[in-house]
C-alpha positions in Angstrom: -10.6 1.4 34.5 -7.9 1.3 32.4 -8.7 -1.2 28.6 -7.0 -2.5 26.3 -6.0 -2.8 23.8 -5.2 -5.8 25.4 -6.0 -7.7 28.3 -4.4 -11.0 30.4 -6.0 -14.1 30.9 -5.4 -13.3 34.6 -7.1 -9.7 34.0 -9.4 -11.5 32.5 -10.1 -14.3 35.2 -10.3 -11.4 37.7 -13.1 -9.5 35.6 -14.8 -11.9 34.4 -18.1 -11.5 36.4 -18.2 -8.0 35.9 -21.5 -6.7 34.7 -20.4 -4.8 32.3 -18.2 -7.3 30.6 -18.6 -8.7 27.3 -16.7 -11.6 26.2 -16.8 -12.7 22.5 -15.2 -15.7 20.7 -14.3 -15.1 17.4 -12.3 -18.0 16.1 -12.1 -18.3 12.1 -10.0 -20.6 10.3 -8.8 -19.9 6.8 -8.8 -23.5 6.2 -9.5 -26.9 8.5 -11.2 -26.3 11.4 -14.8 -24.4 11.5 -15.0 -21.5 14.3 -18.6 -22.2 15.6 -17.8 -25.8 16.1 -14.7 -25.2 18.2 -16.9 -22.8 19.9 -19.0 -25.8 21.1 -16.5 -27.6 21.9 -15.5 -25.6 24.7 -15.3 -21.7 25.4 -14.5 -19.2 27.9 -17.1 -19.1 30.3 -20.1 -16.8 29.3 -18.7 -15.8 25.9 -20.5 -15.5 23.2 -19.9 -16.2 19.7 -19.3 -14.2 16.8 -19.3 -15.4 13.2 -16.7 -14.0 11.0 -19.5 -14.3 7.6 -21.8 -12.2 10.8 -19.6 -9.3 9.9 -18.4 -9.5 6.5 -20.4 -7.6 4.3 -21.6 -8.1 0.2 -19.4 -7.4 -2.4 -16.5 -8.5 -4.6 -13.3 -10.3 -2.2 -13.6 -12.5 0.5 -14.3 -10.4 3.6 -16.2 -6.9 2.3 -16.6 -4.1 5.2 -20.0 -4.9 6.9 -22.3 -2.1 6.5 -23.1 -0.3 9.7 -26.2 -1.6 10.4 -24.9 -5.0 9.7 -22.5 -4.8 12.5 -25.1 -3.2 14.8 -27.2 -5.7 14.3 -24.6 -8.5 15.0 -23.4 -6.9 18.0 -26.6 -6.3 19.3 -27.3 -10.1 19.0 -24.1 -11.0 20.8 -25.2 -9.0 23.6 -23.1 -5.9 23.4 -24.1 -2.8 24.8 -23.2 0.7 24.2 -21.6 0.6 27.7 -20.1 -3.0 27.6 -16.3 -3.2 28.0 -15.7 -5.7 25.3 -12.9 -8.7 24.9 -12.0 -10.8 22.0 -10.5 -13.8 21.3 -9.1 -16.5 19.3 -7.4 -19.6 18.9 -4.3 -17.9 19.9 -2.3 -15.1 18.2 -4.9 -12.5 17.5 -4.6 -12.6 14.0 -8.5 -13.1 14.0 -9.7 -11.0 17.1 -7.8 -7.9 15.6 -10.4 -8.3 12.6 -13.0 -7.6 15.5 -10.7 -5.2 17.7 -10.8 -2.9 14.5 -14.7 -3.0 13.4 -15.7 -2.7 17.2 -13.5 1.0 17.2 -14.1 1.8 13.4 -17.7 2.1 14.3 -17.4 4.1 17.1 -16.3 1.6 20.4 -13.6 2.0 21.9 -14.2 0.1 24.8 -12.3 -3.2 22.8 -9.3 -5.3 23.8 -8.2 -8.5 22.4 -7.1 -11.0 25.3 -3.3 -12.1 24.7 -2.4 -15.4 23.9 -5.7 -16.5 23.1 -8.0 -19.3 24.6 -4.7 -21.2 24.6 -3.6 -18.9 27.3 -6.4 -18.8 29.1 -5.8 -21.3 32.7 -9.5 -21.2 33.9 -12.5 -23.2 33.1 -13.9 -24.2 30.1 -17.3 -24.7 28.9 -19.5 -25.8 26.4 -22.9 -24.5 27.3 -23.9 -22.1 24.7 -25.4 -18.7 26.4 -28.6 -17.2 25.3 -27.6 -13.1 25.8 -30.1 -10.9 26.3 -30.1 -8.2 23.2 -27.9 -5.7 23.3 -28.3 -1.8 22.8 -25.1 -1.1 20.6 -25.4 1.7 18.4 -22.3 1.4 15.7 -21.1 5.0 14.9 -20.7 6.3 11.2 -17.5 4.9 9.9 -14.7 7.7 8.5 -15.1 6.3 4.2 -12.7 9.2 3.2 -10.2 6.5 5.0 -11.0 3.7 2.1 -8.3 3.4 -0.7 -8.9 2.2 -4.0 -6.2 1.3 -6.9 -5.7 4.8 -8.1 -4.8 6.2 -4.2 -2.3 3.0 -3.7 -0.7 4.2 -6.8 0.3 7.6 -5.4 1.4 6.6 -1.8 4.6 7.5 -2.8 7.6 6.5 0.0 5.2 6.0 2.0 5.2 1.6 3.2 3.3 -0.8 1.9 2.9 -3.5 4.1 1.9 -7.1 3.4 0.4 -8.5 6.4 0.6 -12.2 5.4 3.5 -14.8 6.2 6.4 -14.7 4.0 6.0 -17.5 1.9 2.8 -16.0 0.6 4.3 -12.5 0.1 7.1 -14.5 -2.5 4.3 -16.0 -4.6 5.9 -19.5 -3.3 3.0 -21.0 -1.7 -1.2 -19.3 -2.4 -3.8 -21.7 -0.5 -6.8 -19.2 -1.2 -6.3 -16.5 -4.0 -6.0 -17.0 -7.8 -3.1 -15.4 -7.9 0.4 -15.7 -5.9 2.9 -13.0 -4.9 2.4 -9.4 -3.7 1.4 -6.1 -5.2 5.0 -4.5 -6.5 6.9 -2.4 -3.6 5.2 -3.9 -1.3 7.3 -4.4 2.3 7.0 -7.9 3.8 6.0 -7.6 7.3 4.5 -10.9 8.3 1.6 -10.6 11.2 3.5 -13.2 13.5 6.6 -11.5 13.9 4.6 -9.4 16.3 4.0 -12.1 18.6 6.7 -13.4 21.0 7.9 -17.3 21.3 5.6 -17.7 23.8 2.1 -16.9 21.7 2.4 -13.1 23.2 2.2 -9.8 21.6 6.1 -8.3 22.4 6.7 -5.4 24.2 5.8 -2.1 22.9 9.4 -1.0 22.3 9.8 -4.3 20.6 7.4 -3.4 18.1 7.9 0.1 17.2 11.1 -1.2 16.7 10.0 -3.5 14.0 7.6 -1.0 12.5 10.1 1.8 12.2 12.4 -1.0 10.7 9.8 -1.6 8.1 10.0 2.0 7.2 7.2 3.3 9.2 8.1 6.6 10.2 6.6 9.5 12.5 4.6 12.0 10.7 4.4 10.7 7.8 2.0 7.2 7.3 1.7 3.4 6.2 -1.1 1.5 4.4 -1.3 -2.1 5.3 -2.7 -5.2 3.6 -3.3 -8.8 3.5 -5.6 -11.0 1.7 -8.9 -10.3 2.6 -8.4 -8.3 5.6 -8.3 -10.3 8.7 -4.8 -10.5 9.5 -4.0 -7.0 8.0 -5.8 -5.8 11.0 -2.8 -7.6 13.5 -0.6 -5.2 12.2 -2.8 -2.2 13.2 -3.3 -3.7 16.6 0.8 -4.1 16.9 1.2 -0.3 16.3 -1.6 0.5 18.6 0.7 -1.2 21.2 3.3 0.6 20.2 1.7 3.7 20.2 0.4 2.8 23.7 4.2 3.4 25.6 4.9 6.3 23.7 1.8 8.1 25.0 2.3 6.8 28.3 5.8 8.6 28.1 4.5 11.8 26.7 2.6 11.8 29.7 4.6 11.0 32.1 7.5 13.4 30.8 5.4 16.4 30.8 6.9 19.6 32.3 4.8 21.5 34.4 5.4 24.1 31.8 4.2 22.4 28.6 7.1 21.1 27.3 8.1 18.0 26.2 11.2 16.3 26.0 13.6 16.4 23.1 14.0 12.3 23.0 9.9 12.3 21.9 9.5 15.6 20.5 9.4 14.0 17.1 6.5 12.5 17.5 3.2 13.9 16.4 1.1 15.0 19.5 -2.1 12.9 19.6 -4.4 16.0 18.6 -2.3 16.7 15.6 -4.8 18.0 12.9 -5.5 15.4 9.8 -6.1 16.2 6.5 -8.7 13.8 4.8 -8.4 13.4 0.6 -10.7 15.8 -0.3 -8.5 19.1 2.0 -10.9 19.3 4.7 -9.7 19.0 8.3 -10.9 15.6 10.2 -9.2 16.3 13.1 -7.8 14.2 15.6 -8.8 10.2 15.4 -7.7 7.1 15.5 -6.5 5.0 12.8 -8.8 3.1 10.4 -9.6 0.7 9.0 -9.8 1.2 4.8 -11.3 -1.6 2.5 -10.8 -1.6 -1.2 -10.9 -4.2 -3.8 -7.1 -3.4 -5.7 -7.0 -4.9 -9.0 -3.8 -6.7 -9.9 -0.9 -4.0 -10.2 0.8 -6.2 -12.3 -1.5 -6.6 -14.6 -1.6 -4.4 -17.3 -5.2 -5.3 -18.3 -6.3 -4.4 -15.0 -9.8 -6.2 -15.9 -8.1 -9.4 -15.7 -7.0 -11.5 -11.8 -7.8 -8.8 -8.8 -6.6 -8.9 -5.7 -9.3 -8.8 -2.4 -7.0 -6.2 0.2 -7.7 -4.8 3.3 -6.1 -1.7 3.7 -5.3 -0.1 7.2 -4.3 3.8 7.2 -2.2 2.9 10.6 0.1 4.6 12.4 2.1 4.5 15.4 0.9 7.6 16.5 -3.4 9.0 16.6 -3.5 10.9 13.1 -0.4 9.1 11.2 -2.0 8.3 8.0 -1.5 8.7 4.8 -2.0 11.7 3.3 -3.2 11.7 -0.4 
C-alpha cells in the first residue's frame, strides 16, 4: 500500500487493526505538560509510547542523535518490527512526530508517516490502558555521518538557506524560554515550523509548501540546511519538503512520455537518482535527505569558547539528493 509520509485519522481508523501496524505516541512538551502522563491519560488505541529522552542520545545540547543501537533498542521495545508500517503522533501539529518520522528513515525505515492533525484530529476512541508489546525485531540501518555539519561547514554554505525552524519571536532574540542565549545564528532565514500547517491544524497542500520553501530561497539543485534549537522542530521543516517533494514526483510520473522524456514545466528539477557528492568527493548516490546533528558554537561570538548554540541541522531538500554540497 501506498505510506506516508502522512496519514488521516480516517486512514488511520480504517487500518488500525492491521497486523502489521505500529502506532506510536510520541508527545513532548518543551515546557508544561509531561508526554508520558498525557499518554495515560488517554491514547489512541493500541499505541505505544515513546519517550523523547528514549531517543536522545549523550552529549553536549539538549537532544544529541541517539546512537544506533540506542534507537534499536528503543524501537524494539516499542514493538516495532523490521516489517511494521509505522505511525506517529502528537499533540497536534507534528512538530514532535517529525523528530521520530526522521530517526525512523535516518536509520534505515522507511515505512514512517506522521498522522495529520494529531490526536486532536483523531474522531475514534480513546483509551488509557497501557499495552504491553511483544518485542520487536527492528534492526536500525547505519546512519549516512558524512551528512553531519559542524561550525566550520555552516560557515561555507555559501547562498545556500539557512533556515530557522523556530517561531518568530525566538528567531528575533525577543522572547528565549530555554537557551542561554536569544536571537539566531547571522543570515539565517526565518521560516517558522507552523507556517506549514493550515488554519485547521493540517499540513497544506503540497504546492502550498514548495511554494513557501522556494519563497524562503530554497531552490532546485542546489540545497538548504535547517535548524532549530535542539532539533525537534527542525525536523517539521524536513517533513514539509518531503510533502512537497511528494506532488512533484507524482507529476514526474505521471508526465512521462512513453519515450523518456519529461516535460519542460518539471524539467528543472533534479531526477530522484541524481548522483550526490558527499564532503569527502566520493559518490553516495541517490538517498534521501538527512538528518545532520552538530553542536554550532555561537557565530557571533568571537570567542567561540564562550555561549553555544545546541542545532539540529537537516541537509533537506525538495527533491531526493538536494543537499548541500560542501
Amino acid at each position: 500500500m501506498s505510506f506516508g509520509p502522512l496519514v488521516s485519522p480516517e486512514w488511520l481508523d480504517a487500518h488500525l487493526q492491521d497486523e502489521d501496524l505500529r502506532v506510536l505516541d510520541f508527545r513532548w512538551y518543551l515546557v508544561g505538560k509531561n508526554g508520558a502522563a498525557e499518554y495515560a491519560a488517554g491514547h489512541i488505541p493500541g499505541a505505544g509510547f515513546v519517550a523523547m529522552d528514549d531517543v536522545t542520545g549523550e552529549g553536549p545540547g539538549r537532544h544529541p542523535l541517539p546512537t544506533r543501537e540506542q534507537f534499536e533498542a528503543a524501537m524494539r521495545r516499542a514493538g516495532v518490527n523490521d516489517r511494521s508500517h509505522v505511525v506517529v503522533y502528537d499533540e497536534v501539529d507534528a512538530s514532535v512526530a517529525a523528530r521520530l518520522w526522521f530517526l525512523l528513515r535516518w536509520f534505515g525505515h522507511q515505512e514512517v508517516a506522521v498522522l495529520d492533525g494529531g490526536l486532536r484530529s483523531w474522531g475514534g476512541p480513546i483509551d488509557t490502558v497501557e499495552p504491553a508489546p511483544t518485542a520487536g525485531d527492528f534492526h536500525a540501518g547505519r546512519p549516512d555521518r558524512s551528512q553531519i555539519l559542524d561550525f566550520d561547514a555552516v560557515s561555507r554554505l555559501g547562498d545556500r538557506p539557512l533556515l530557522d525552524s523556530r517561531v518568530g519571536e525566538r528567531y528575533r532574540g525577543e522572547v528565549e524560554p530555554v537557551d542561554p542565549k536569544p536571537g539566531h545564528i547571522p543570515g539565517a532565514v526565518s521560516a517558522p515550523y507552523p507556517e506549514n500547517i493550515n488554519a485547521g491544524g493540517r499540513f497544506k497542500s503540497p504546492a502550498e509548501l514548495r511554494e513557501r520553501f522556494e519563497r524562503l530561497g530554497v531552490r532546485p539543485g542546489a540545497g538548504a540546511v535547517v535548524y532549530c534549537g535542539s532539533g525537534v522542530n527542525a525536523c517539521h521543516n524536513l517533513l514539509a519538503m518531503a510533502l512537497a517533494l511528494r506532488r512533484v514526483l507524482e507529476r514526474l510520473v505521471a508526465a512521462r512520455r512513453p519515450g523518456g522524456d519529461r516535460p519542460q514545466s518539471i524539467e528543472a528539477w533534479p531526477k530522484p537518482s541524481t548522483a550526490l557528492r558527499r564532503p569527502c568527493g566520493r559518490s553516495s548516490g541517490s538517498a534521501p535527505a538527512l538528518l545532520a546533528h552538530a553542536i554550532v558554537q555561537c557565530a557571533r561570538c568571537a570567542a567561540r569558547s564562550v555561549a553555544r548554540i545546541s542545532a539540529t541541522w537537516i541537509a533537506g531538500s525538495l527533491a531526493e539528493g538536494f543537499r548541500p554540497r560542501l
